[in-house]
C-alpha positions as CSV (number, residue, x, y, z in Angstrom):
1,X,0.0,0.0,0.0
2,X,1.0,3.7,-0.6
3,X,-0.4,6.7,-0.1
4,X,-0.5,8.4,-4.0
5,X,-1.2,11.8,-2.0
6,X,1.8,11.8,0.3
7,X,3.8,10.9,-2.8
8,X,2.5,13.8,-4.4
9,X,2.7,16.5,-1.9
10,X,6.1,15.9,-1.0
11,X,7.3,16.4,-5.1
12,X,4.8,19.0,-5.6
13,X,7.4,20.9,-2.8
14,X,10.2,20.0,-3.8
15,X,9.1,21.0,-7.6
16,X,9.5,24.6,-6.5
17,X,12.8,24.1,-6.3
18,X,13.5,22.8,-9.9
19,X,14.3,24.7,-12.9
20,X,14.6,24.4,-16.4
21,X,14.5,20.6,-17.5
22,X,14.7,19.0,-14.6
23,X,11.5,21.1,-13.4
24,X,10.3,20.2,-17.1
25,X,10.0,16.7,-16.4
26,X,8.6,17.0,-13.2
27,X,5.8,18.9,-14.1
28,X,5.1,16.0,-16.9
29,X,5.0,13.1,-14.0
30,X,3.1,15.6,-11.7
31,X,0.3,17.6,-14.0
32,X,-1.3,17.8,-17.2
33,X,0.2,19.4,-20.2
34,X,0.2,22.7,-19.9
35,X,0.1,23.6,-16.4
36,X,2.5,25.5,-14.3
37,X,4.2,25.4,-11.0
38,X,1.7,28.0,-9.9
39,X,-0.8,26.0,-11.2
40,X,0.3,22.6,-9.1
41,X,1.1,25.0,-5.8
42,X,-2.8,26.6,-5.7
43,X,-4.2,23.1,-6.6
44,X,-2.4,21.6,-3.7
45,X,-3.6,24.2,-1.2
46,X,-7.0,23.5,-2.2
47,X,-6.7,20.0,-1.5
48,X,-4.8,20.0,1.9
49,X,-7.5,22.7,2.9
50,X,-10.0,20.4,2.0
51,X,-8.6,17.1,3.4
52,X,-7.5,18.5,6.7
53,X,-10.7,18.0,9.1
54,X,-11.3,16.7,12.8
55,X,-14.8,15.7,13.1
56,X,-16.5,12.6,15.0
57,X,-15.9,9.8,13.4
58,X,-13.1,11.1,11.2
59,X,-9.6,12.6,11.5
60,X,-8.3,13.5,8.5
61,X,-4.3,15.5,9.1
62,X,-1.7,16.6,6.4
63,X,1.2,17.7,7.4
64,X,4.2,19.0,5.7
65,X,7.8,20.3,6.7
66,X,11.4,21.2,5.4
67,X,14.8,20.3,7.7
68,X,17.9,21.8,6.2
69,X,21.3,21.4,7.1
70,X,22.7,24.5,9.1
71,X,25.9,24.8,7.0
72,X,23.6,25.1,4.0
73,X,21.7,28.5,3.0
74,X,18.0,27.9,1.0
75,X,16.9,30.5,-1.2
76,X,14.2,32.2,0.8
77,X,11.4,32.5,-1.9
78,X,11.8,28.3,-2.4
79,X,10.9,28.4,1.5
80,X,8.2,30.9,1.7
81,X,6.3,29.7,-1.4
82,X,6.0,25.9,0.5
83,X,5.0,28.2,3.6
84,X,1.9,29.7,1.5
85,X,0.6,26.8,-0.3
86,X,1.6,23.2,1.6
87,X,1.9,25.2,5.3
88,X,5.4,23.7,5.5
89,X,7.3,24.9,8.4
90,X,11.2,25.0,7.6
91,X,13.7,24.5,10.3
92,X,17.6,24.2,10.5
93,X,19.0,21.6,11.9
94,X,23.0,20.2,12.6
95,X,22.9,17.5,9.9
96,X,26.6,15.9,12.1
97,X,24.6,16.0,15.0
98,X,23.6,12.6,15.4
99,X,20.2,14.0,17.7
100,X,19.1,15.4,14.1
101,X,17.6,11.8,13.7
102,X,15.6,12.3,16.1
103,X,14.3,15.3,16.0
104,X,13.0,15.0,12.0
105,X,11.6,11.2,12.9
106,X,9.8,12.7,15.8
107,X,7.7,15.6,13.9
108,X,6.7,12.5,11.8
109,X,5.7,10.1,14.5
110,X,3.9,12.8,16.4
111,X,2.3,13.7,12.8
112,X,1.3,9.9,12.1
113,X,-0.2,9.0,15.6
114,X,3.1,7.4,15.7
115,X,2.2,4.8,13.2
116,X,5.1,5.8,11.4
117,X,7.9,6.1,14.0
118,X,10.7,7.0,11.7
119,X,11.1,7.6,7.8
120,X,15.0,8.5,7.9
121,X,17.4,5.8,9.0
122,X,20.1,8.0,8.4
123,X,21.7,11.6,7.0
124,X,25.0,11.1,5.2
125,X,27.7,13.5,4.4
126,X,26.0,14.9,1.2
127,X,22.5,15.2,2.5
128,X,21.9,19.2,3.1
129,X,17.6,18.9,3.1
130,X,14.4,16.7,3.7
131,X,11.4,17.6,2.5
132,X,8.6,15.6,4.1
133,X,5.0,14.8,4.1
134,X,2.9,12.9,6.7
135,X,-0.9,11.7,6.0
136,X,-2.7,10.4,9.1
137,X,-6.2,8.9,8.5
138,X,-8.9,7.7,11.0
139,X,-12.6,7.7,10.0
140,X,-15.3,5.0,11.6
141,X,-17.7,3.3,9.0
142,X,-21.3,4.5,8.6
143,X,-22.4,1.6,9.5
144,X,-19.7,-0.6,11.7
145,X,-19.4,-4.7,11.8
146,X,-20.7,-6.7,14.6
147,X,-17.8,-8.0,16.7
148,X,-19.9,-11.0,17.0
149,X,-20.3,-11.3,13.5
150,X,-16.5,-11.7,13.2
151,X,-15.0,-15.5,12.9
152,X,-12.0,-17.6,11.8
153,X,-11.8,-18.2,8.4
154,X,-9.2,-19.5,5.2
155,X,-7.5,-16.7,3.1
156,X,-5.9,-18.0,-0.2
157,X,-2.6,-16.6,0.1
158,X,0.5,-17.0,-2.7
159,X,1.9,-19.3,-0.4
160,X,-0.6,-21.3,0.6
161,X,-4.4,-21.3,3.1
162,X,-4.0,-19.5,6.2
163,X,-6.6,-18.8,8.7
164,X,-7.7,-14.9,9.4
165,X,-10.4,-13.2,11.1
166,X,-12.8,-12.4,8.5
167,X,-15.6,-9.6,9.5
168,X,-19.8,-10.1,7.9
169,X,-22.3,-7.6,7.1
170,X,-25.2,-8.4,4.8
171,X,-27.1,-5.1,3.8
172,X,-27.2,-2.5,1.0
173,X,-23.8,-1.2,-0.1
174,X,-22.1,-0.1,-3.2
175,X,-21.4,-3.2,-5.1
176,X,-20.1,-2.8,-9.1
177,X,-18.9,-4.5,-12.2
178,X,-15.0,-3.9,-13.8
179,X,-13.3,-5.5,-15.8
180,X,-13.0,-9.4,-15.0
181,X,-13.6,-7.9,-11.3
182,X,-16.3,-7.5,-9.0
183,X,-15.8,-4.3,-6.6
184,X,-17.5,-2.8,-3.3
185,X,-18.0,0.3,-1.1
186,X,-18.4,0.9,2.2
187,X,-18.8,4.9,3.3
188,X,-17.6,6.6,6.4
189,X,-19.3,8.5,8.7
190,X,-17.6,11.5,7.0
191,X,-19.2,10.9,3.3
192,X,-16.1,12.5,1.4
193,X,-14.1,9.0,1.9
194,X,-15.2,5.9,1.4
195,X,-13.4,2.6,1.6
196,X,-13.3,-0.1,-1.9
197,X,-12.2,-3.4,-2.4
198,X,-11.8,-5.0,-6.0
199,X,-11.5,-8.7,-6.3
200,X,-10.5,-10.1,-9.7
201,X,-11.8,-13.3,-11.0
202,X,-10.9,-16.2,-9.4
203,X,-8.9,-17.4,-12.6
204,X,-6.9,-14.4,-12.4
205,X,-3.3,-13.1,-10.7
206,X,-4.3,-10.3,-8.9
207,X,-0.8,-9.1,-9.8
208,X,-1.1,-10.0,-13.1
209,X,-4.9,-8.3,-13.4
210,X,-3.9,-5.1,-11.8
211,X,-0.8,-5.0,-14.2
212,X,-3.4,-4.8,-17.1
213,X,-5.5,-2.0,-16.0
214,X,-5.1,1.5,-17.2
215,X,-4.9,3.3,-14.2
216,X,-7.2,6.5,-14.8
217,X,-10.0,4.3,-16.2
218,X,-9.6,1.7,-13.1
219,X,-10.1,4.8,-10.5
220,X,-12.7,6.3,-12.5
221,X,-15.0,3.3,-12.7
222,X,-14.2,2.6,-8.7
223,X,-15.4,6.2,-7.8
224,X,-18.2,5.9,-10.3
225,X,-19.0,2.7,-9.0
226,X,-19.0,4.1,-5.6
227,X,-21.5,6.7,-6.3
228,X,-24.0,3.7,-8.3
229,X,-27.4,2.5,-6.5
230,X,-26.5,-0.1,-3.6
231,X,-27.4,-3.6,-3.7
232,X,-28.1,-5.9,-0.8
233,X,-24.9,-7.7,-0.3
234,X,-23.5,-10.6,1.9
235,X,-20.0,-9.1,2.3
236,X,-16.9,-11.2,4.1
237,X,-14.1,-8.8,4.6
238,X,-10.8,-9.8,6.5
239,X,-9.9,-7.9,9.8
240,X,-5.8,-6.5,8.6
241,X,-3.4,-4.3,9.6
242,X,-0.5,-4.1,7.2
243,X,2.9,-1.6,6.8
244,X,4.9,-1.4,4.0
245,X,8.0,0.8,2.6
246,X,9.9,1.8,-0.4
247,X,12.7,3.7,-2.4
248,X,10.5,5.6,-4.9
249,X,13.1,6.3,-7.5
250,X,12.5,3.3,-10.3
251,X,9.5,4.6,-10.2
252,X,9.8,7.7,-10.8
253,X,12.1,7.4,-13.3
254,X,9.8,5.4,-15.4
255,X,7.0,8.3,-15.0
256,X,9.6,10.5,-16.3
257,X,11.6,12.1,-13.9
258,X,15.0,10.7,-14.3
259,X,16.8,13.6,-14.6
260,X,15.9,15.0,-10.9
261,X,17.6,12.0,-9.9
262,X,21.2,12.3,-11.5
263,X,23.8,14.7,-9.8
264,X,25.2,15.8,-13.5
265,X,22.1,16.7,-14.8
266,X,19.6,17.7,-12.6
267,X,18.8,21.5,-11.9
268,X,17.3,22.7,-8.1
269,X,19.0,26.1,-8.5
270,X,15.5,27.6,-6.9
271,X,16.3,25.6,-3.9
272,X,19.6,27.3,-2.8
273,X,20.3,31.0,-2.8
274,X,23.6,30.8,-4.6
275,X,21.8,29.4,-7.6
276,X,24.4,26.9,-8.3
277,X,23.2,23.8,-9.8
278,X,25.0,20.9,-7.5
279,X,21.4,19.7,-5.8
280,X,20.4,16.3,-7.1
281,X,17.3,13.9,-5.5
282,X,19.3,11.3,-3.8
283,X,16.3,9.5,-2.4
284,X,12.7,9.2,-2.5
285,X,11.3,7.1,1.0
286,X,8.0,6.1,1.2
287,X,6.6,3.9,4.1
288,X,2.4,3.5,4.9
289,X,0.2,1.7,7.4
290,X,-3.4,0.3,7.4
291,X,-5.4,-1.4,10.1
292,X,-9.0,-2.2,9.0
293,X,-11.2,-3.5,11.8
294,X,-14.9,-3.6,12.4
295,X,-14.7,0.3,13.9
296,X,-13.3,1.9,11.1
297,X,-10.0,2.5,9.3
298,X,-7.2,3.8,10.6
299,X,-4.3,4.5,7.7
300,X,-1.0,6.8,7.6
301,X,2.3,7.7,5.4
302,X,5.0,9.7,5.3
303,X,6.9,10.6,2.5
304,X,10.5,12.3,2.5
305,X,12.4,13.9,-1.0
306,X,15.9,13.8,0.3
307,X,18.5,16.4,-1.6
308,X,21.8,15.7,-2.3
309,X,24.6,17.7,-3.2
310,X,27.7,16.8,-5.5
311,X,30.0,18.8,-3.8
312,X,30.3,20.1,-0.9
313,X,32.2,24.1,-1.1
314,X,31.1,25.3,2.0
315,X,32.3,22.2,4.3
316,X,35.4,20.9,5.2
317,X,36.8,17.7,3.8
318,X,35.3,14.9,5.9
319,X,36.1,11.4,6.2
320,X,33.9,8.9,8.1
321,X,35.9,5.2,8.9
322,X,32.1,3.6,9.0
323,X,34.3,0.7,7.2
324,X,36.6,-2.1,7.5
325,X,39.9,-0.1,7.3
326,X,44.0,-0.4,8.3
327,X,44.9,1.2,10.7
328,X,48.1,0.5,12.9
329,X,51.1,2.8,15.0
330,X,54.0,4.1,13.2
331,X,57.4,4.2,14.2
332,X,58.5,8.0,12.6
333,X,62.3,7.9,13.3
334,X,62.9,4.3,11.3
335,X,59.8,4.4,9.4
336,X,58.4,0.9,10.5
337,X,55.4,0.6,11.7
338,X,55.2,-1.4,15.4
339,X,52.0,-2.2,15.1
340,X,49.4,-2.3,12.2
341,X,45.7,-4.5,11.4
342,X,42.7,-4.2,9.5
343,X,39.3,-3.5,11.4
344,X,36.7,-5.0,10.1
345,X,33.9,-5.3,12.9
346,X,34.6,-2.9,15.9
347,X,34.0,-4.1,19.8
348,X,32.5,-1.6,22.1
349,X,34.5,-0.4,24.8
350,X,33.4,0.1,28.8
């Protein structure tokens, strides 16, 4: 599972930092032809204003932020622009200072409900900013499942049967033709989200079937299909919670955005105040959770657009032995060395 609107929001931000090509091709993966970085900015306002809500029965929270490195200087419009339209707060940080960590996988734990407890596992020598969004997600169903109505029962698995709670409800609810697929709908109490479920037919890979679908016509006939006449339904649903997490770039290369990702092309002179062009997107980290129960849904993701540099002019040289490596003590009057070894996996020492 991902989260296409964490994905999203965390380019859209870091797309006001591109320039020339490299902004180009972003806007091709990100919009439709035609559109400009203005255009993406107020349409991504409009949608975080209209996502963020805290009703009962549904929590709906976007989040966004920007850590850079204190040695490195961002050119101030970049930063003020994500201020206006995503409400990203900006904040230096010590990117040596091994608390850093912390501190950035802290704003998104507090900002996921701490479903997602960390998104960066670490900040190399290169990395001079994150830009990150969090998504948190908790909306009860219109119409919850009887815990009594919930029992054992055999999922089909790739690797084999294995035995999961499976919750019941037979009633009206959005149930629709695709494809070679049969899908359903089940609203929340807060009608702008609703939860679907597509099963493909049971000759068919579900990998294999999803593989063949045109994405814009598959999403199209699940939200029309949501919005169709209900039909009384005997619906068995498994009880899951589920987490997964990714490196983003292979696929965004293939969308189209290569060149954001390669430090001898790639142009983010918007993002420092030097103009230079020595930003690249080293990495593109992705992790999501779901837990589905007979309450509701809870859901969240984070999303974080690390940048790169490919030099370093305002730092010293810095070398980090994090390595196997020789080492040894050298004898300077004769030139022989009286001791000397290789260190490949370091004891601690009390």
């Amino acid at each position: 599972m991902i989260s296409p609107t964490s994905v999203y929001l965390a380019l859209a931000m870091t797309l006001n930092g591109a320039d020339t090509a490299t902004r180009d091709a972003m806007l091709a993966t990100l919009a439709t032809q035609g559109l400009a970085v203005e255009d993406v900015n107020r349409a991504a306002r409009s949608w975080i204003t209209g996502l963020n809500r805290a009703s009962e029965g549904t929590t709906v929270s976007i989040s966004n932020s920007i850590w850079f490195d204190q040695d490195f200087v961002p050119f101030q419009p970049f930063l003020q622009a994500n201020a206006n339209y995503f409400n990203a707060a900006a904040q230096k940080l010590d990117f040596k200072d091994p608390k850093t960590l912390d501190v950035i996988n802290g704003w998104v734990s507090e900002a996921t409900n701490g479903r997602i407890d960390q998104i960066i596992d670490q900040i190399r020598p290169d990395s001079v900013m994150f830009l990150i969004n969090a998504i948190y997600f908790l909306a009860d169903w219109e119409a919850p499942f009887e815990k009594s109505d919930t029992r054992p029962q055999v999922f089909q698995a790739p690797g084999g049967e294995v035995e999961v709670d499976f919750m019941h409800r037979t009633g009206s609810m959005d149930y629709y033709q695709l494809d070679r697929a049969t899908g359903i709908g089940l609203p929340y109490k807060d009608s702008r989200f609703a939860f679907f479920a597509v099963l493909p037919d049971e000759d068919l890979d579900v990998r294999a079937w999803l593989a063949g679908q045109d994405p814009a016509r598959l999403f199209g006939e699940v939200t029309a299909g949501l919005g169709r006449e209900s039909l009384e339904v005997d619906l068995a649903l498994p009880k899951f919670e589920s987490r997964y997490e990714d490196s983003l770039l292979n696929e965004l290369s293939q969308l189209g955005m290569d060149i954001a990702f390669q430090p001898d092309q790639a142009d983010f002179s918007q993002m420092i105040d030097s103009h230079e062009k020595i930003l690249y997107i080293g990495e593109v980290k992705h992790k999501s959770f779901v837990r589905v129960d007979e309450k509701g849904t809870e859901a969240a993701a984070a999303t974080s657009v690390e940048m790169r540099v490919t030099s370093l002019p305002y730092s010293e040289h810095q070398i980090v032995f994090d390595r196997p490596f020789v080492y040894g003590i050298m004898d300077l009057e004769t030139g022989m060395p009286l001791f000397a070894g290789i260190l490949e996996k370091p004891e601690s020492v009390s």
